[in-house]
ChimeraX commands (.cxc) that place a marker at each C-alpha (Angstrom):
marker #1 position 7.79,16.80,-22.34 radius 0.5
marker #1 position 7.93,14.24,-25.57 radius 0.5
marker #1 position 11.15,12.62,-26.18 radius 0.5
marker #1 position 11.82,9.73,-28.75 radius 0.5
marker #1 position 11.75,5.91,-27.53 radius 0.5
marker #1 position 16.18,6.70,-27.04 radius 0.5
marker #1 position 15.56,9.64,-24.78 radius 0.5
marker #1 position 12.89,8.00,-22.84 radius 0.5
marker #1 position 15.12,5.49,-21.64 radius 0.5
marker #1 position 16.98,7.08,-19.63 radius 0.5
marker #1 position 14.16,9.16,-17.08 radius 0.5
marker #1 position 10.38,8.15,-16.10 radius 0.5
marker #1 position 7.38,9.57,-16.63 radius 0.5
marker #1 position 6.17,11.22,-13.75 radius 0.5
marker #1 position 2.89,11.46,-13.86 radius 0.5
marker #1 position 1.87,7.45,-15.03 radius 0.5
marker #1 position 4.51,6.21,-12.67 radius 0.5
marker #1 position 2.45,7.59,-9.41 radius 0.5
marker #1 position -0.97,6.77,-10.83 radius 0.5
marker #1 position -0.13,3.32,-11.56 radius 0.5
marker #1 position 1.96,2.84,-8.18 radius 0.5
marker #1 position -1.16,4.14,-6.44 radius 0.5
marker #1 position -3.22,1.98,-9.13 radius 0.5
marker #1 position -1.40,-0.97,-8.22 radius 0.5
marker #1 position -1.39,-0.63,-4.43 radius 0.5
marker #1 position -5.05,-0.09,-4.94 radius 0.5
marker #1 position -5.48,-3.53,-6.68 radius 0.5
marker #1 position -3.57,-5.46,-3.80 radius 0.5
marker #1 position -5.98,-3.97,-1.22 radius 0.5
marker #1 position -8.90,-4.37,-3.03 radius 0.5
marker #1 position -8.17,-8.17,-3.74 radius 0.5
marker #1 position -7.17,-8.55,0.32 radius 0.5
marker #1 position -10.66,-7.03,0.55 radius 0.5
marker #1 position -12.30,-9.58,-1.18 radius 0.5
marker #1 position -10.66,-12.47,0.44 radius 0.5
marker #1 position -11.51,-11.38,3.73 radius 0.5
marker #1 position -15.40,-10.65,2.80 radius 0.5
marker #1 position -15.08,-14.29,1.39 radius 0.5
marker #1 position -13.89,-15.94,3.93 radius 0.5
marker #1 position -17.06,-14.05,6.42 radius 0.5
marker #1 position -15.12,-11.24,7.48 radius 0.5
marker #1 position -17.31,-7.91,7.18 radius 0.5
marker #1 position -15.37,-5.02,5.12 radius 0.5
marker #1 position -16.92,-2.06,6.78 radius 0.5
marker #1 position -14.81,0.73,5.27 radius 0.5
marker #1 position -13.18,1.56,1.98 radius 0.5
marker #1 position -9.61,1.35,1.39 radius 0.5
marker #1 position -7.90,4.53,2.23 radius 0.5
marker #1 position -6.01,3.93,-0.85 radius 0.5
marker #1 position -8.88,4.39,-2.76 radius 0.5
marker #1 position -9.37,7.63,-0.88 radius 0.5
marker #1 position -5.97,8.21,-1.86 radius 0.5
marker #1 position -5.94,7.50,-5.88 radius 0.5
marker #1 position -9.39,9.76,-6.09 radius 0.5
marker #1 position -6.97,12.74,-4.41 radius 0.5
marker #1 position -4.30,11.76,-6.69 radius 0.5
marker #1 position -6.47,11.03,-9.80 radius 0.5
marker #1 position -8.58,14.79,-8.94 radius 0.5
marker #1 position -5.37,16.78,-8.46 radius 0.5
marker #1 position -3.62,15.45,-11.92 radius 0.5
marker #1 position -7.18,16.10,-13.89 radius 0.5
marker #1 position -6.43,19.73,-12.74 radius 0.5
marker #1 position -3.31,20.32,-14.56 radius 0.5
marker #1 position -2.70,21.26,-18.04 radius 0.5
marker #1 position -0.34,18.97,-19.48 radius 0.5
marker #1 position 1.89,22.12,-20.87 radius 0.5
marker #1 position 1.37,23.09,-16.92 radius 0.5
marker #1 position 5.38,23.64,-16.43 radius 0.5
marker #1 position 5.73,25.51,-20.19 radius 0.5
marker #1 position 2.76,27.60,-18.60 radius 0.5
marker #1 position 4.53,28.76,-15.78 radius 0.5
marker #1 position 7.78,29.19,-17.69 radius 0.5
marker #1 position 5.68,31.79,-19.96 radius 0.5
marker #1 position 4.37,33.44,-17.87 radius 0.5
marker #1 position 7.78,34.29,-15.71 radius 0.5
marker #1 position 9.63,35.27,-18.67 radius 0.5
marker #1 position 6.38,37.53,-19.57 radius 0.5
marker #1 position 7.16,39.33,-16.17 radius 0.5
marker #1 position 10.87,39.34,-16.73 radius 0.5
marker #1 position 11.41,37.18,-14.03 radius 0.5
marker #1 position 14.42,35.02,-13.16 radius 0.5
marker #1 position 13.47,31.47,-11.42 radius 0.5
marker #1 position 15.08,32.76,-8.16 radius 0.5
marker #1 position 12.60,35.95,-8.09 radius 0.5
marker #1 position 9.87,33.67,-8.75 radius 0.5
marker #1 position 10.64,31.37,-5.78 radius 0.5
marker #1 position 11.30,34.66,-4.00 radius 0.5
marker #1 position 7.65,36.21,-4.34 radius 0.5
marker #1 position 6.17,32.55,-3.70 radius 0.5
marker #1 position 8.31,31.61,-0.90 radius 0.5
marker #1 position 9.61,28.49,-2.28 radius 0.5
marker #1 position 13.26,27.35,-3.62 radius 0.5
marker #1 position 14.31,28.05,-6.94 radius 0.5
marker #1 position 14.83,24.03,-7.55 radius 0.5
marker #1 position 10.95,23.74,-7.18 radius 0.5
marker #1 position 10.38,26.06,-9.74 radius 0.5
marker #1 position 13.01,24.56,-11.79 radius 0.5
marker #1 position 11.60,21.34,-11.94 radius 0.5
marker #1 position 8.22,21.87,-12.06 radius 0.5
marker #1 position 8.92,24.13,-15.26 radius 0.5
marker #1 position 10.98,20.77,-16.51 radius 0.5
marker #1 position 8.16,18.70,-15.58 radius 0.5
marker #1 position 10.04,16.95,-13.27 radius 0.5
marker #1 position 7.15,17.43,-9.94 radius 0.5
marker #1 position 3.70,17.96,-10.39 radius 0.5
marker #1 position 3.35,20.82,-7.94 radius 0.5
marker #1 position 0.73,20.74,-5.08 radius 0.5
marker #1 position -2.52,21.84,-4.99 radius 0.5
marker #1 position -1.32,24.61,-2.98 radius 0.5
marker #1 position 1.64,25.40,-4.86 radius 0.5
marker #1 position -0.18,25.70,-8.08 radius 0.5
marker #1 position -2.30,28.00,-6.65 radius 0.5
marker #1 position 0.66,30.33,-5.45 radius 0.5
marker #1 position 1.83,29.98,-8.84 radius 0.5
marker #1 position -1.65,30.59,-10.70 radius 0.5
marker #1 position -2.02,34.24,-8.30 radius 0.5
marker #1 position 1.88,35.31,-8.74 radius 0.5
marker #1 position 1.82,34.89,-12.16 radius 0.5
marker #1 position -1.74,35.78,-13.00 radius 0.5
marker #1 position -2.18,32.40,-14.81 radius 0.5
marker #1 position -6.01,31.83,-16.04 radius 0.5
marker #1 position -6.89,28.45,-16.60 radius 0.5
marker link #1:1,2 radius 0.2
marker link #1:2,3 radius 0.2
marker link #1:3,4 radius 0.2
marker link #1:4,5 radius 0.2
marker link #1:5,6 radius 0.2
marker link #1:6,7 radius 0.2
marker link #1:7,8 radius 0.2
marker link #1:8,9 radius 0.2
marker link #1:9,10 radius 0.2
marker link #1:10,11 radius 0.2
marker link #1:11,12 radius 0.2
marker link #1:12,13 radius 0.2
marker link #1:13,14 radius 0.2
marker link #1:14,15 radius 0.2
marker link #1:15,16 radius 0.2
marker link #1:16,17 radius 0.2
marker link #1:17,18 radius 0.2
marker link #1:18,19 radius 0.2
marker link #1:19,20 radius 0.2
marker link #1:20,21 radius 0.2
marker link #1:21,22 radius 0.2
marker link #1:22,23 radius 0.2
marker link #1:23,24 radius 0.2
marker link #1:24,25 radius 0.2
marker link #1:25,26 radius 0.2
marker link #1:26,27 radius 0.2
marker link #1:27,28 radius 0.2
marker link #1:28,29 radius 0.2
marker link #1:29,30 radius 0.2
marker link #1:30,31 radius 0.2
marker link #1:31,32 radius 0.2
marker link #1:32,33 radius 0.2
marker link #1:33,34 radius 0.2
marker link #1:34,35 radius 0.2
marker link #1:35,36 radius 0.2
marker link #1:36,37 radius 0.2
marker link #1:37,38 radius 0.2
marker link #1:38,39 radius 0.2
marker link #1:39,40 radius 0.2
marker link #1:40,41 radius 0.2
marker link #1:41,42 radius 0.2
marker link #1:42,43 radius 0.2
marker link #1:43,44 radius 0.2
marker link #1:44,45 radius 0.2
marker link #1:45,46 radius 0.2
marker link #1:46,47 radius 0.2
marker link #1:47,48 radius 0.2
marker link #1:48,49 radius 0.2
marker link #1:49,50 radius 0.2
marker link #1:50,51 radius 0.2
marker link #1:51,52 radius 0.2
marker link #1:52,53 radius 0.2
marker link #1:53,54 radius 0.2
marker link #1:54,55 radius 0.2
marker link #1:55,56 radius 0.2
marker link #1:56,57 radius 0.2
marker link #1:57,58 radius 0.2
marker link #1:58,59 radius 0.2
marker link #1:59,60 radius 0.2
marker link #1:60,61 radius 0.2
marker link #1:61,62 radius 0.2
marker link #1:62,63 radius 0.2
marker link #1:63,64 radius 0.2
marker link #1:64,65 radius 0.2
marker link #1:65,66 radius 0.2
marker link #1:66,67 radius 0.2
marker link #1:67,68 radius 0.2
marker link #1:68,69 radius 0.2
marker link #1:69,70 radius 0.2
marker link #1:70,71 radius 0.2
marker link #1:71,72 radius 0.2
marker link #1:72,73 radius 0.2
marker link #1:73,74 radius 0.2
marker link #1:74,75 radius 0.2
marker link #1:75,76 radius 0.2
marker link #1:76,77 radius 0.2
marker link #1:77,78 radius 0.2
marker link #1:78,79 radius 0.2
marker link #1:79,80 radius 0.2
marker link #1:80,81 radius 0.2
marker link #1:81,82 radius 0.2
marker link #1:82,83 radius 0.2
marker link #1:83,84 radius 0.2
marker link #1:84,85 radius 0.2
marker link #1:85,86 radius 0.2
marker link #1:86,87 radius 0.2
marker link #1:87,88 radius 0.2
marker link #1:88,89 radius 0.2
marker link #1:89,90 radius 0.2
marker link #1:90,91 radius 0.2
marker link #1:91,92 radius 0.2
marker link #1:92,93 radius 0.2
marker link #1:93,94 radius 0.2
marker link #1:94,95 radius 0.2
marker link #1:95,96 radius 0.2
marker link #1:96,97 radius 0.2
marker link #1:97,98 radius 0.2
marker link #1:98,99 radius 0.2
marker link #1:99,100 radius 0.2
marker link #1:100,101 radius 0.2
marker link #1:101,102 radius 0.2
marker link #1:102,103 radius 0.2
marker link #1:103,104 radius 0.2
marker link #1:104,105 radius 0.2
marker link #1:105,106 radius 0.2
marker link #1:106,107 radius 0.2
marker link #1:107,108 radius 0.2
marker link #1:108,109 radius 0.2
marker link #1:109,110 radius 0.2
marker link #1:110,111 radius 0.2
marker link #1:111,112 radius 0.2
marker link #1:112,113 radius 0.2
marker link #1:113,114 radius 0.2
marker link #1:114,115 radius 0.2
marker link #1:115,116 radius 0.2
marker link #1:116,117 radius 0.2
marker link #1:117,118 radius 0.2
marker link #1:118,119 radius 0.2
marker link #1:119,120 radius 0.2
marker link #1:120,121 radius 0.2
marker link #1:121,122 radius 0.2
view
């Protein structure tokens, strides 16, 4: 969603805030990694931070950025309420609410649940 400089005061962008807390917890690992490889210690396996910010990094590259107007489309398309969508997916009706509002970036999973109920091609 794009608000003015005002608007974005007052929430947080979902998507940078996790990559850069991930980012950053990355960067305080990695330099711990170096002192330790400095000081003779042998670093014999990566981070799993880093495995984590790849996951994190991968599963955001897979999402439109209009992913939540997508899914709001599409329902309406159908004639679907939120609460019949959450019904035929087996979720709550607040998931789909936010992730229409582009307040979560859904799961892996749940996008896929999404992408087959609604017949979303992307």
């Amino acid at each position: 969603m794009k608000v003015c400089k005002y608007c974005a005061r007052h929430g947080t962008l979902v998507r940078r805030v996790r990559v850069e807390r991930v980012l950053e917890e990355g960067r305080k690992l990695k330099s711990a990694s170096v002192a330790s490889a400095v000081s003779g210690a042998v670093v014999r396996r990566r981070p799993r931070i880093y495995d984590e910010m790849e996951r994190v990094l991968e599963e955001e590259a897979e999402i439109p950025e209009d992913f939540g107007r997508l899914v709001k489309s599409a329902r309406e398309r159908l004639g679907w309420k939120q609460a019949e969508l959450a019904r035929r997916i087996n979720e709550k009706q607040s998931v789909i609410r936010k992730i229409e509002t582009g307040e979560i970036i859904p799961t892996k999973e749940l996008r896929e649940k999404l992408k087959h109920a609604l017949n979303l091609h992307f």
